[in-house]
N, C-alpha and C positions, 0 to 999 in steps of 0.2 A: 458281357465280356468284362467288361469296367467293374462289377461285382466278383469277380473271379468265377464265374459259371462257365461252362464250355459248353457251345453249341456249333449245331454242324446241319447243313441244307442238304438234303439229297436227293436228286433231281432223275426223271426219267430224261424227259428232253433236251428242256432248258432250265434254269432256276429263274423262278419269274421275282426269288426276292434279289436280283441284283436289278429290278425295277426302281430298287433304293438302293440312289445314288452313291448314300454314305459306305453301303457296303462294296461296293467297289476297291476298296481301297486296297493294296499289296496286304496288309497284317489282316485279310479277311479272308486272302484267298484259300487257306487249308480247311476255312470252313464250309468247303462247296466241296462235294462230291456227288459221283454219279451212283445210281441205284446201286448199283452191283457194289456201290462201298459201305453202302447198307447194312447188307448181307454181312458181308466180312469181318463189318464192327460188331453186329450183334451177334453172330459165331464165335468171335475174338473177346467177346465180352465188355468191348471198349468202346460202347455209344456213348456219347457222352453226356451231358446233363440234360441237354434238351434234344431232340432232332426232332426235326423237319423233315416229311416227306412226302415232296409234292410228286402229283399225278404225273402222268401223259397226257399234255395239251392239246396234241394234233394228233389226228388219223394220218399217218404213213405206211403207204403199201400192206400191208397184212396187220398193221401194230394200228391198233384201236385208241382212242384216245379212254383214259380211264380216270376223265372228271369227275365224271358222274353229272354234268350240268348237259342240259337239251343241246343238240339233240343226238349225244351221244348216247353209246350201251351202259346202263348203270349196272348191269353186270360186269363188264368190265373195271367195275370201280375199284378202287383200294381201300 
């Protein structure tokens, strides 16, 4: 950010990078978005210089966790 680079989190479940604190912060929150903004941005053309996109952590009801780490489906991975 501080180098003028845009980057952006895009998360199935949770974002496990607001594990870091620092990004917590209000001026950080347009850089978290969910899957489905993924899509949108890279249809729209406007991902931005870096993204991130983290898996499904947890198995919920029918949704598979798609880490890929034991002892989940590594077919379901991303």
């Amino acid at each position: 950010t501080e180098a003028g680079y845009t980057w952006k989190d895009y998360f199935t479940d949770f974002p496990s990078a607001l594990f870091l604190s620092r990004l917590r912060e209000p001026w950080y929150w347009d850089c978290f978005s969910d899957i489905a903004g993924f899509y949108e941005d890279a249809a729209a053309g406007t991902l931005p210089t870096y993204s991130f996109v983290e898996p499904r952590w947890l198995t919920f009801y029918d949704w598979g966790a798609s880490d890929q780490h034991p002892p989940h489906d590594v077919k379901l991975g991303m």
